[in-house]
C-alpha positions, 0 to 999 in steps of 0.5 A: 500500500505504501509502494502504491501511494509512492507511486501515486505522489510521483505520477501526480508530481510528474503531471504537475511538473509537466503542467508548469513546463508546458505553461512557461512554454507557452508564455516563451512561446507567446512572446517569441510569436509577438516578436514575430508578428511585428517584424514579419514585414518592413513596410507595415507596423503590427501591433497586437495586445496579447498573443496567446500559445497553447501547445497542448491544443496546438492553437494561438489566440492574438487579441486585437490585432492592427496591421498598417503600411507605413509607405502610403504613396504605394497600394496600401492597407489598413486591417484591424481584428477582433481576434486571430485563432489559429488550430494545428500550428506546430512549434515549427509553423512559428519559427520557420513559417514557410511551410504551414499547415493548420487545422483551423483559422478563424477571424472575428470582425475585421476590418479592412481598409485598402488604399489605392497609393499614386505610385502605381509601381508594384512593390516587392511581396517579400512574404508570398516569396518566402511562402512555399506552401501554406494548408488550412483544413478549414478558414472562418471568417465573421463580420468583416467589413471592407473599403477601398479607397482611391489615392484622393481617399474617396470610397470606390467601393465598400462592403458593409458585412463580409463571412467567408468560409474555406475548407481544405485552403491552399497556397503555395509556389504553383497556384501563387502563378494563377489567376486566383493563387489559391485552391479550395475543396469548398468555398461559401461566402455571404457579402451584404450591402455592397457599394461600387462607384462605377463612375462618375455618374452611377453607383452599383450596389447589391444587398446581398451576394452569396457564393457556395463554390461555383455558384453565385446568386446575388439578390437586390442588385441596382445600378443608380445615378448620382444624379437626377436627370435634372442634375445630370444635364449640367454635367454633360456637354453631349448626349448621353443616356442616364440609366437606372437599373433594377435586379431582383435576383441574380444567379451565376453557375459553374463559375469559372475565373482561373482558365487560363485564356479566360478571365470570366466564364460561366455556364448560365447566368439567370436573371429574374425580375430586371427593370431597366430605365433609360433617358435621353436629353436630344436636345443636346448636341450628338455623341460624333464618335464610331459606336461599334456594333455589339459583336465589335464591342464584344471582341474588344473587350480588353479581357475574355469572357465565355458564358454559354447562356443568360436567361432574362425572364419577368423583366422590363425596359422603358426608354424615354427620349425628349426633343423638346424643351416643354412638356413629357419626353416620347416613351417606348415600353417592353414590358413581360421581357423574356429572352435566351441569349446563347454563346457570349464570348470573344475566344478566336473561335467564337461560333454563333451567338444568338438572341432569342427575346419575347416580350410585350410593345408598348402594353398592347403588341407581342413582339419575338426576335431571333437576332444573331452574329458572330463575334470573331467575325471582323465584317460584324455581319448579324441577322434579325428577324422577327414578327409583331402581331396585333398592334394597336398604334394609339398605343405607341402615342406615347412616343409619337405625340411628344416627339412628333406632334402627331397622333395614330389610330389602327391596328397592325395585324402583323409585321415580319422582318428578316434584316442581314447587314453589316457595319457598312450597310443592310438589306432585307424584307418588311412584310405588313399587314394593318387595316384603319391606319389613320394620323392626326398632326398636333400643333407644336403646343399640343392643344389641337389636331391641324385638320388641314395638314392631318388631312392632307398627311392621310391623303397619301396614306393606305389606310388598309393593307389586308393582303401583305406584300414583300418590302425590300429595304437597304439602309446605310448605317450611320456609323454615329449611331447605335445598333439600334438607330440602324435597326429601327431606320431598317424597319421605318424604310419598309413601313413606309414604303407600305404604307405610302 
């Protein structure tokens, strides 16, 4: 018995013996961690208020952690965090942290400042050269905030609330190569009330973005002016749009962002719910530059892009368009808008893409259209086609009357178009059939119908066209002019030489 209870005093002696020494080692340890922390790199001051080693569980605690450069003509950041846990560090990962392997990270609220420096060249990252592989079975971060600056130090943009999450995270000397330098088994993320300065006219702002690997789906996104479009008016010289757009939901699939030749790729992108508004101040003077057609733009955008399908349902556009000074602007309305867009992208062998769009003219017309071309193809060749069906045409009055001063009554049954053309010229066939086609001319000041001229206007007019007939049309593009000028000029040619 005796034996035994000396046995027992010196297993008890030993553990606390063992517990004291693994307590001086982690306060050693705690302080060589701190020392490392605030001289790991010459262009930034760490701070922290304590550091906290546990060998036992193999983790660290740092509390309250603030990391600033201290070269602000270069890019630069500003971080502050709650606190810093790290899981699985061994003795090694502290004294020789270039290969690091851990169990857990996480971050509790931090903050983050990025400062866009006026000294654009790069400076030398001499921590991700000494890294040769970095591992993290599992990274949480909570409640992070993120703002950049540009060198005036205005807000280009901000992330009010950030929470990401990685499982099996890796960097190390091949995926530092590419475009995204680190690889994943799983990846979630949850951004809300992010805010974007597009430019100096528009804002983007989305309430909340969430990710779970490859797929994206991003509710609430806006694109706003920063003016009113009474304000903006004295900020532009020439003609240019002011837009408002509206999403209400968004979802991105099978994301892709590391191929090689490809910047962005997807497999299908769904929009649901858009509303798009545009206006457009005529009274200002032209825009007399080229406008490209959609497959120039396309194919020189400075960046690829490859996604093989966007589907648009549930969706809207207005374009409002004023020539005069008093009263309200034309208006043209596509309301129930539903269209397939396949293959955007801008690879040496594009193939075809191809539009296909469903929708409601002006509250009272269905309108499709099969609208396709080739983005490689340098000519910029496209084909159009598509029908409208039972059109009541006081309804477009609400574009003809404040733009035109004139007003029509009855109903085009159907028109058919199939255009062909290029950035230089295009030809095709306008079929139509309408019945009770009528005009009236307002006066300028929109209280009255000119009997006379309205008249003499419907003179020339037929007022039925029950039996359809072929019109062959070819229009010059006005290289000033957009895709849709030319469009349109193509469909007013075969009108009219309908109708007259």
């Amino acid at each position: 018995m005796g034996r035994f209870k000396s046995l027992l005093q010196k297993v008890f002696l030993f553990i606390f013996i063992t517990l004291i020494l693994v307590f001086l080692t982690n306060i050693g340890l705690s302080l060589l961690l701190k020392n490392k922390i605030e001289n790991i790199d010459k262009e930034y001051t760490i701070n922290i208020k304590e550091a906290k080693v546990n060998i036992l569980t193999q983790s660290i605690t740092v509390n309250n952690i603030v990391i600033n450069s201290s070269k602000k003509e270069k890019d630069s950041l500003y971080l502050e965090t709650a606190q810093l846990y790290i899981n699985g560090i061994s003795i090694n990962d502290i004294l020789n942290p270039q290969n690091i392997d851990l169990s857990n990270i996480e971050i509790k609220s931090p903050r983050i400042i990025i400062f866009k420096g006026e000294d654009t060249t790069s400076g030398n990252n001499n921590t991700l050269k000494k890294l040769k592989s970095f591992k993290v079975k599992e990274i949480n971060i909570q409640n992070g905030e993120i703002t950049y600056l540009n060198f005036k130090r205005d807000t280009t943009w901000h992330i009010e609330k950030v929470n990401l999450k990685y499982k099996d995270f890796r960097i190390d000397s091949n995926t530092i190569k590419n475009r995204l330098p680190y690889k994943y088994s799983e990846q979630i993320a949850d951004l809300k009330n992010m805010q974007l300065k597009m430019n100096e006219y528009q804002k983007l702002f989305i309430k909340n973005l969430s990710l779970k690997n490859t797929k994206a789906t991003i509710q609430n996104l806006q694109i706003n002016p920063e003016y009113s479009k009474q304000e903006f008016q004295t900020k532009i010289t020439k003609e240019k749009d002011w837009i408002k757009l509206n999403v209400k939901k968004l979802i991105i699939n099978d994301i892709n962002l590391n191929e090689k030749e490809i910047v962005f790729g997807s497999k299908h992108i769904a929009i649901d719910s858009a509303s798009l508004y545009i206006y457009r101040n005529k009274l200002l003077p032209d825009q007399t530059t080229y406008k490209p057609l959609y497959s120039k733009m396309l194919r020189e955008l400075p960046f690829k892009i490859n996604i093989d399908s966007v589907k648009i349902k549930n969706s809207s556009i207005v374009y409002e368009e004023r020539i005069h000074a008093e009263g309200k602007p034309g208006r043209l309305e596509f309301t129930q808008f539903n269209s397939l867009i396949k293959n955007i992208n801008n690879k040496d062998n594009s193939g075809i893409t191809e539009l296909n769009i469903q929708t409601r003219f002006m509250n009272s017309a269905t309108f499709h259209v099969n609208w396709s071309f080739e983005v490689a193809n340098t000519a910029d060749y496209f084909n159009i086609q598509g029908k409208l069906l039972s059109f009541d045409t006081s309804y477009a009055n609400k574009f003809v009357t404040p733009n035109l001063n004139s007003k029509a009554e009855g109903v085009i049954n159907s028109l058919d178009f199939d255009i062909k053309g290029n950035d230089i010229i295009a030809h095709g066939d306008i079929e139509m059939k309408y019945e009770g086609l009528k005009f009236e001319i307002i006066n300028k000041d929109k209280s009255k119908v000119n009997k006379f001229l309205s008249s003499l206007a419907n003179l020339f007019v037929k007022k039925n066209k029950k039996v359809p007939e072929i019109k062959q049309i070819e229009v010059e593009r006005d290289q000033q002019k957009s895709f849709f000028n030319y469009f349109w000029l193509c469909i007013e040619e075969g009108v009219m030489a309908t109708i007259l």
